[in-house]
N, C-alpha and C positions, 0 to 999 in steps of 0.2 A: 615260364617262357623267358625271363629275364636272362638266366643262364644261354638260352642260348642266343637272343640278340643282342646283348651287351655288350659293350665295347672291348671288352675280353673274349667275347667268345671266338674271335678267329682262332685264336689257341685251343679248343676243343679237336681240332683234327691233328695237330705234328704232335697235340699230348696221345689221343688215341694211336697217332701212329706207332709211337715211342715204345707204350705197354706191349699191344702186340708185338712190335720186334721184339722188345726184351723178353715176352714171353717164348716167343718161338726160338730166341739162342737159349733159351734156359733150357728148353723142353732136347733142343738139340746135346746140349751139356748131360746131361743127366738122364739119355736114353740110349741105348746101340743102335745104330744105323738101321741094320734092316727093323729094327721096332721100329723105328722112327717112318720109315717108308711105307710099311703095313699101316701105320696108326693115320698117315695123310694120304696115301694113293692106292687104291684097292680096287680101280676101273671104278670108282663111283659108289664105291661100298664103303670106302673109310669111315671112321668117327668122324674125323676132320669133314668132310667129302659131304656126309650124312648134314652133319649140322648148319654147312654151307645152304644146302638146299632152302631151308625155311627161312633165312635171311633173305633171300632172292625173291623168295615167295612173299614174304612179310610186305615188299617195297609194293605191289600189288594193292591189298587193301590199304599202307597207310597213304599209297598215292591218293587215292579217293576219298580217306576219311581226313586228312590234311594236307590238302590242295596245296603246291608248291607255288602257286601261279596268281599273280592277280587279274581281277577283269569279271567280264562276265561269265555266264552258264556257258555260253559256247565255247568260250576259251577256253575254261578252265577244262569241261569235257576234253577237247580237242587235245591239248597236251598230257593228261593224266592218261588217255586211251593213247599216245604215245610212251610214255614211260611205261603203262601196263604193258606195250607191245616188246619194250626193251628189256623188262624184267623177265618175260616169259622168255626171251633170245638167249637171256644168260641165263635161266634155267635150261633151258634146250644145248647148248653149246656145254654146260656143266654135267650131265648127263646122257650127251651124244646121242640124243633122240632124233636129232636130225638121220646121223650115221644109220644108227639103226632101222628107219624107216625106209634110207635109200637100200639099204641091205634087205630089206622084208619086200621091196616093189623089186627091185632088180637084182635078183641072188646071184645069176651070171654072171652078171657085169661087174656087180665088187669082188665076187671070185677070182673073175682073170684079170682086174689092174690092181697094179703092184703100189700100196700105198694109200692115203685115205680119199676118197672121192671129192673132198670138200678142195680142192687146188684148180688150179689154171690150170694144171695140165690135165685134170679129166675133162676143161672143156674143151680142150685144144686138141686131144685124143681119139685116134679112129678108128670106127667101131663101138663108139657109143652109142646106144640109141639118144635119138634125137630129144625124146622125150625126156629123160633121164636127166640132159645136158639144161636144158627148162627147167628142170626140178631145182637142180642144184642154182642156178642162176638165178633164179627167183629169189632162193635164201639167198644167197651173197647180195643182190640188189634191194631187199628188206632190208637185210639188218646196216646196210651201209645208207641208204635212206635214213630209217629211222635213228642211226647214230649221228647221223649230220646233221640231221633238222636243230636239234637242238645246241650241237656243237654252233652253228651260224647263227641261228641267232642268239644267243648269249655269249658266244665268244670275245665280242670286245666290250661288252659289259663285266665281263668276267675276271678279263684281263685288266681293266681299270682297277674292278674293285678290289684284284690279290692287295693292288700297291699302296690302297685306302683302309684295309685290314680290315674286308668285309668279310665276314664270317663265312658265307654259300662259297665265296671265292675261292678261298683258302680252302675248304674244304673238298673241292670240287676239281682246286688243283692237286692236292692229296690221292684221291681219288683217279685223276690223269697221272700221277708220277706210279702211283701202285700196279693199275694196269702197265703201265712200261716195265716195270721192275719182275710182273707174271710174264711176260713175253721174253726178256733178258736171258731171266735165272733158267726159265724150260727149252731156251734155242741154245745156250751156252755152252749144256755137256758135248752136246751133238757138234756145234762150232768147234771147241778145242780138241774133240777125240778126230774131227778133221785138220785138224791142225798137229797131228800127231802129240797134243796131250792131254792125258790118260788121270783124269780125278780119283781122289779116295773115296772111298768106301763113306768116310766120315762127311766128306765135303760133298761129295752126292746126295746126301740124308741131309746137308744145311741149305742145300738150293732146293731141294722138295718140299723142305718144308716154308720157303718165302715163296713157291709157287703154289703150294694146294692152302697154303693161309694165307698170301695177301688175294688171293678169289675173295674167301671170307673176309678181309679188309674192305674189299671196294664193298661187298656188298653193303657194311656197317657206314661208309661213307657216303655211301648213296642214302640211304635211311637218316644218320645225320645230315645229311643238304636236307632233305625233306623236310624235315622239323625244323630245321632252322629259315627256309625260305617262307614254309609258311607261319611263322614266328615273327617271319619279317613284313610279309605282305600278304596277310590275311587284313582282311575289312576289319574285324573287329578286335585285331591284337592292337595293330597300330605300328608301334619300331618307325616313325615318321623320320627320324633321323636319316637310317638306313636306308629308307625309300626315297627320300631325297638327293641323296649320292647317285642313286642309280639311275 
């Protein structure tokens, strides 16, 4: 446990970072494009795609068998049955089970709107059934609940601790720049090909693969906070140092 609450260990996440980028320009280096595209995005069938899954899953049990949280049974319950609910979201969003269930309840309705159901504008769209608009709304007001709870209250604990070189911190902002970095690289081609410019073949295959591998990133850094928080403020680890900062 020393590795990861010691006073080094904030360096555990921008080293993790690092391998995986450098892995992924290598893997980009020394593969052809469309391999490269086959091997990360396959609608959810990749290698890449594939091995994501069980990372996501993973956060599930070790939420529970290593309590990120201090306090008591209720608390701890309480927030691990949030993170469980946030692990299953990003398995659901990674696998489009949402999509697919709105498609298996309402086959008409995904049939004739042009584009994915999951937008503002199929609530804002008429001629949807009403029910439908519910369904979707529901998921968007979950997973934007369940991502906030935790964003507020640790947020300015969090932000203190980046600049204390707390380990969760660090980690956690890793974790917040990766997901920006998955949102960036996959709205990017679509931005410049409206902007009248038109990427390579090569440079396509290096933005897919920082977005279908840094999925797999956040999940590894989610799993690292994990361990390391409960490394921190578990009752019988200790890390008294770090719990005092916070």
């Amino acid at each position: 446990m020393n590795l990861l609450a010691s006073k080094r260990s904030w360096l555990l996440a921008p080293v993790v970072f690092a391998l995986c980028a450098a892995a992924l320009v290598t893997v980009w280096l020394v593969m052809a494009p469309d391999a490269l595209v086959a091997a990360f995005d396959a609608d959810g069938k990749s290698p890449v795609e594939l091995m994501t899954l069980p990372l996501f899953a993973l956060i599930i049990p070790l939420t529970w068998l290593c309590t990120p949280v201090s306090g008591g049974i209720s608390r701890k319950c309480f927030w691990n049955f949030a993170f469980t609910v946030l692990a299953v979201i990003a398995l659901t969003r990674e696998q489009d089970w949402h999509k697919d269930l709105v498609a298996w309840l309402w086959p008409d309705v995904v049939a004739s709107f042009k584009g994915t159901v999951f937008k503002m504008k199929f609530l804002k769209a008429s001629g949807v059934p009403l029910v439908a608009k519910l369904f979707v709304g529901g998921f968007f007001a979950m997973f934007f609940a369940f991502a906030l709870l935790p964003l507020v209250k640790w947020f300015v604990p969090l932000f203190k601790g980046f600049f204390k070189l707390h380990p969760v911190s660090w980690t956690m902002a890793f974790f917040g720049g990766t997901s920006v970095m998955v949102l960036v690289v996959d709205r990017l081609p679509a931005n410049l090909r409206h902007a009248g410019i038109v990427l390579s073949d090569s440079a396509l295959a290096l933005l897919k693969a920082f977005e279908e591998g840094g999925e797999a990133m956040m999940a590894l850094f989610a799993l690292l906070a994990i361990l390391q928080a409960h490394a921190i403020y578990a009752a019988d680890v200790g890390a008294e140092a770090w719990r005092e900062k916070t």
